[in-house]
C-alpha positions in Angstrom: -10.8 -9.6 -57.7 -13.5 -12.3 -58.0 -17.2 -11.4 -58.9 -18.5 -13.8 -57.2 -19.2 -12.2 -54.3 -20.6 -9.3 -56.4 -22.7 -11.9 -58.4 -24.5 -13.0 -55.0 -25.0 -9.7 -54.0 -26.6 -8.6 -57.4 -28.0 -11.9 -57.1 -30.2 -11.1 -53.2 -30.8 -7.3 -54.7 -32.4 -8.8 -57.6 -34.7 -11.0 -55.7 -36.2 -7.9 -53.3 -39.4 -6.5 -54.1 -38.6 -3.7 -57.0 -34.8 -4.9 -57.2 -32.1 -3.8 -58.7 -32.0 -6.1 -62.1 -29.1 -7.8 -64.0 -27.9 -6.2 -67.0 -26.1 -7.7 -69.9 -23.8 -5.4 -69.9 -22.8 -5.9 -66.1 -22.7 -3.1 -65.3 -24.5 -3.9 -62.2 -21.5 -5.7 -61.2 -19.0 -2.3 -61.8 -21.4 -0.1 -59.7 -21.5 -2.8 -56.8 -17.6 -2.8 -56.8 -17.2 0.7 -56.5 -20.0 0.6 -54.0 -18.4 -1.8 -51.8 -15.5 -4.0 -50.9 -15.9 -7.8 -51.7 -15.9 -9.0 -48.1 -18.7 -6.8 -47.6 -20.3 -8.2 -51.1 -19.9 -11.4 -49.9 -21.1 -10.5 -46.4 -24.8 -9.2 -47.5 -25.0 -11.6 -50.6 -25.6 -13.9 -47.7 -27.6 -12.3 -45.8 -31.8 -12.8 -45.5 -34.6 -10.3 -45.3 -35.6 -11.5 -41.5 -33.6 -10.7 -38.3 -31.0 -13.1 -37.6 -28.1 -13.5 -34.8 -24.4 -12.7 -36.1 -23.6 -16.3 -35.2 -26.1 -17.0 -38.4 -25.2 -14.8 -40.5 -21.4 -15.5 -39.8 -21.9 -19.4 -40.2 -23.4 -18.9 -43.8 -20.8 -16.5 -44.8 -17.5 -18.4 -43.4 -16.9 -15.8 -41.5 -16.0 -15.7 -37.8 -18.5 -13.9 -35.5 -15.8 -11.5 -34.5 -15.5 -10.3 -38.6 -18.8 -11.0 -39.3 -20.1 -7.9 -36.5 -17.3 -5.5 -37.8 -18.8 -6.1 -41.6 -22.0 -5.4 -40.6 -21.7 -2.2 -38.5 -19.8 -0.9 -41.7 -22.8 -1.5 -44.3 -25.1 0.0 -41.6 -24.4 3.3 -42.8 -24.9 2.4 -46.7 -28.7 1.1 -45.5 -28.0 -2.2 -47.2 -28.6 -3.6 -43.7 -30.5 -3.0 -40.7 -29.8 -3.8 -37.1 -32.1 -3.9 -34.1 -31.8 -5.6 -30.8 -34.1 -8.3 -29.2 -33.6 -9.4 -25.5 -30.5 -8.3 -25.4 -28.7 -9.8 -28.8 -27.9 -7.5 -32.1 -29.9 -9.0 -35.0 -29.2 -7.5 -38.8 -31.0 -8.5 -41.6 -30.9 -7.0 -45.4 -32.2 -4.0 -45.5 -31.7 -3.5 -49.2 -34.7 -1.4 -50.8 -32.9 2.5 -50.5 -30.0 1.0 -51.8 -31.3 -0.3 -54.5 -33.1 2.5 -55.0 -29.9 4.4 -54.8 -27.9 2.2 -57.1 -31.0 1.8 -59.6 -30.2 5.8 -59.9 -26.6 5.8 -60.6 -27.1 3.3 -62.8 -29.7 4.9 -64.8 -28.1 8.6 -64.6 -24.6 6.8 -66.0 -26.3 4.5 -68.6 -30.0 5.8 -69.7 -30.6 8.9 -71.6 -33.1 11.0 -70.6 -33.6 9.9 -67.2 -34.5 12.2 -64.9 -32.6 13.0 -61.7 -35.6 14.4 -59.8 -36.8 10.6 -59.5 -33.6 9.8 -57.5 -34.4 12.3 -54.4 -34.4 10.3 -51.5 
């Protein structure tokens, strides 16, 4: 399995405000693979913080639209996107920020003595 896909997702994580920072020990890169699969890394890692069509988001990603929707109703539920509707037309954009938050704490709860749990509850 590549990392690149997991690298550009780190990558667009990294860049939100309060983001979920590289490690030298890549470990961010072993929590994102068991967090997700790496055509739904791949997917998000090119997704933007603004709304945009499918056809967008597909078109940056190589996707077709077809796969492209399919992807992005699955990482609905793992709030590393959002979804809303505008005249008519599904638009997703990266949601992010409780997902980082949530993979900011399994990191720190697996890696980081003394860090407390109660700062995880969501």
């Amino acid at each position: 399995m590549s990392d690149l896909s997991y690298e550009r997702l780190a990558d667009a994580l990294d860049a939100l405000p309060n983001g979920f920072p590289r490690m030298p020990s890549r470990i961010d890169i072993r929590i994102l693979k068991k967090s997700f699969g790496e055509e739904e890394a791949d997917l998000a890692g090119h997704m933007s913080r603004e709304y945009e069509t499918v056809k967008e988001i597909a078109a940056r990603a190589g996707l077709d639209e077809v796969r492209a929707t399919q992807l992005l109703d699955t990482l609905l539920p793992t709030d590393l996107v959002k979804r809303k509707r505008q005249d008519g037309v599904r638009l997703y954009a990266s949601a992010g920020s409780e997902q980082v938050h949530r993979l900011r704490c399994v990191r720190n709860r697996l890696f980081h003595r003394g860090y407390s749990a109660a700062t995880c509850v969501t």
